[in-house]
N, C-alpha and C positions, 0 to 999 in steps of 0.2 A: 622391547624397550620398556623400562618401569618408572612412573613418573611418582613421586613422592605424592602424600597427598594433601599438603601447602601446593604445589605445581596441579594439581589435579582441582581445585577448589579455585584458584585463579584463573585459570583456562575455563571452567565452567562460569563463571562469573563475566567474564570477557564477553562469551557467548551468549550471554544472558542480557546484558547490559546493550550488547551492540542489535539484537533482534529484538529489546524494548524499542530502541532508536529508532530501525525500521519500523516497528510496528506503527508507532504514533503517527508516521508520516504517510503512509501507506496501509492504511486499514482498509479489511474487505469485509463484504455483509457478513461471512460465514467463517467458523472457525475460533468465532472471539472465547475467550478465558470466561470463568461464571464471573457471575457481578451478583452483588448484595442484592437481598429481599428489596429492602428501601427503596436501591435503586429503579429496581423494574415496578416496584407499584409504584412510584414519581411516575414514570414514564406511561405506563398504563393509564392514569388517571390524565395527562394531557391527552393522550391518542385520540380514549373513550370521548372526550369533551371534543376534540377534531373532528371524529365521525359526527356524532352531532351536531353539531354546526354544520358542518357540511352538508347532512340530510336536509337538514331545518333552511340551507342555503338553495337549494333545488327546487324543493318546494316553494318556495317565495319566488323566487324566480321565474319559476313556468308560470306563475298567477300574476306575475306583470305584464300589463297592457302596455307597454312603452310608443307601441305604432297610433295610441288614441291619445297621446298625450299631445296638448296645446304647443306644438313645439314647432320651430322648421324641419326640413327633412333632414340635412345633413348633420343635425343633432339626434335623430333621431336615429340615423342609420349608425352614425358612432356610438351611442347608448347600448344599442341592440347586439353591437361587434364586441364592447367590451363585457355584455352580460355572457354573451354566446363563450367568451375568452377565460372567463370565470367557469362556467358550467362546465368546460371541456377540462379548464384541471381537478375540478374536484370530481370530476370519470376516472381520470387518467393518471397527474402527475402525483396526486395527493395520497390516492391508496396504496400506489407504487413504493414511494418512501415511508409511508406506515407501517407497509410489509417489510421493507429492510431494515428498520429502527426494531421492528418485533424481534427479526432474526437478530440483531447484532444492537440489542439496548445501548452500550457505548458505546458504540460507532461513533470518533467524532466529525467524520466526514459526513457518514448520514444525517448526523446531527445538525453540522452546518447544512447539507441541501433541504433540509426541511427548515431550517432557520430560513434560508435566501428563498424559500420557495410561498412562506407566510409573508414574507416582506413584499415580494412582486404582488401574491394575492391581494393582501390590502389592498396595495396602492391603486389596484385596479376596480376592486370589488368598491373602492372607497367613489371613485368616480361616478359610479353607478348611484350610488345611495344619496350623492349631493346630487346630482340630476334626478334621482327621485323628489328629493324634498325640494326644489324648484319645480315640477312639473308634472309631477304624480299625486296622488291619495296621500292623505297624512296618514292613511297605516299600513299602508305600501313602506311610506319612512320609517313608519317607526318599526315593524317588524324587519328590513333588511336593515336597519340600527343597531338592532338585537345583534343581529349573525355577525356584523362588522363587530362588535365590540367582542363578541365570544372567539372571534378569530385573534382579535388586537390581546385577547388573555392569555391567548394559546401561545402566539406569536414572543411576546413575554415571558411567557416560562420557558421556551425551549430557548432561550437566551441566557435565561437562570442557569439553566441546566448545560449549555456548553460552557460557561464559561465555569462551573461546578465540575465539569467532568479535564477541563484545561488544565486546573488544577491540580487534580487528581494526578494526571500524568507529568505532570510537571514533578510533582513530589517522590513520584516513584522513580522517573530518572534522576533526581538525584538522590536518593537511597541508593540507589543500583553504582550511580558513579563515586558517590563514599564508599560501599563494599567494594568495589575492583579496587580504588585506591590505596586503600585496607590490606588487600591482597596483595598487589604489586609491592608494598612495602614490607610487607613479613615473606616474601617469596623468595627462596636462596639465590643467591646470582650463579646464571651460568657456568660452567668451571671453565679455562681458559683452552681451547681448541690446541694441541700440540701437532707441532707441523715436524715432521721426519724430512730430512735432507740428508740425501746420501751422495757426499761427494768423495767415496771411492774411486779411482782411477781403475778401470775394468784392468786385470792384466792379459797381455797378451802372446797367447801360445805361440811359437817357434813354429814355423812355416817343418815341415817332413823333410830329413835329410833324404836324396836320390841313394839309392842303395847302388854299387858296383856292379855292372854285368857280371853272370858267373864263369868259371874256367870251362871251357869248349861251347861255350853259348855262341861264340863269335861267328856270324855269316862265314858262311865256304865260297869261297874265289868260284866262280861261275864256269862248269867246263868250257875247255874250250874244244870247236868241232875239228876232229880232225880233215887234213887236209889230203889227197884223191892224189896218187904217184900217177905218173903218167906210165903210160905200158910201152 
């Protein structure tokens, strides 16, 4: 089969356009298209400031006294479960997603778990920091102040930056659904399918005439036995 190549440039376009489609919806860490210089040093220069904070968030952390502080105990034991709840994402869920953002810089699903994943931090890290500055050292506060605010920056720019990279995909399917469109209207129309009917009436052969026995073929009368004179 040879397809012209207007037919050849539509059908790749089709296929291009509809695997853009999937792709947006369903991105994986591995496998992504290169992205701009620009891009990955934006994103390098949040990461770098994550780890950072992060480290700087640990250290402050372990040098809290929260069990000497003038408090009751059931505030002291929640204080203690929500710093413990901080520490174990920045082990755990924080370098996990840094590493997938590294592999796949626009990823915007990475994008978003690291976006939902700075928000729950806050919110939590942030309870810690107002329980310090009621019942801790003033530089107990002000140092896990610092890391809350260098998170709430972070937190900010990867906000920047999805809704930057939303964009971006947004613009390139519609590029993509102008050129199929493009396509499909300079693309020759199919020629029209021709249907063969054959309503000939089969004819039908004459059954074999019996041919005539031939002259002395006919059975011979069956002896008959002779019959026995009496003596």
């Amino acid at each position: 089969m040879h397809w012209s190549p207007t037919r050849q440039s539509f059908l790749a376009l089709s296929c291009l356009f509809a695997f853009s489609l999937f792709a947006i919806g369903q991105e994986s860490p591995t496998g992504q298209a290169a992205v701009s210089y620009s891009s990955v040093s934006q994103l390098n220069g949040i990461l770098s400031q994550l780890e950072q904070a992060s480290q700087s968030t640990q250290l402050d952390l372990a040098k809290l006294r929260i069990e000497k502080w003038k408090v009751d105990s059931d505030s002291k034991r929640d204080t203690l479960a929500r710093a413990e709840s901080v520490q174990r994402n920045l082990q755990g869920a924080l370098p996990e997603i840094i590493r997938e953002l590294r592999g796949a810089p626009e990823s915007l699903a990475s994008t978003f778990k690291m976006y939902r994943n700075l928000g729950a931090l806050y919110d939590v890290f942030g309870s810690v920091v107002e329980a310090a500055g009621a019942f801790g050292s003033k530089d107990d506060f002000q140092t896990l102040g610092n890391d809350l605010s260098a998170f709430d920056r972070a937190r900010r720019a990867m906000a920047d930056r999805m809704e930057t990279l939303s964009a971006g995909k947004e613009a390139e399917i519609l590029r993509l659904r102008a050129e199929l469109q493009k396509a499909q209207a300079s693309a020759p129309p199919a020629p029209p399918k021709k249907v063969v009917v054959d309503d000939t009436t089969p004819v039908k052969k004459p059954a074999p005439k019996k041919l005539p026995p031939k002259a002395g073929s006919a059975a011979k009368p069956a002896a008959t036995p002779a019959t026995s004179q009496p003596h």
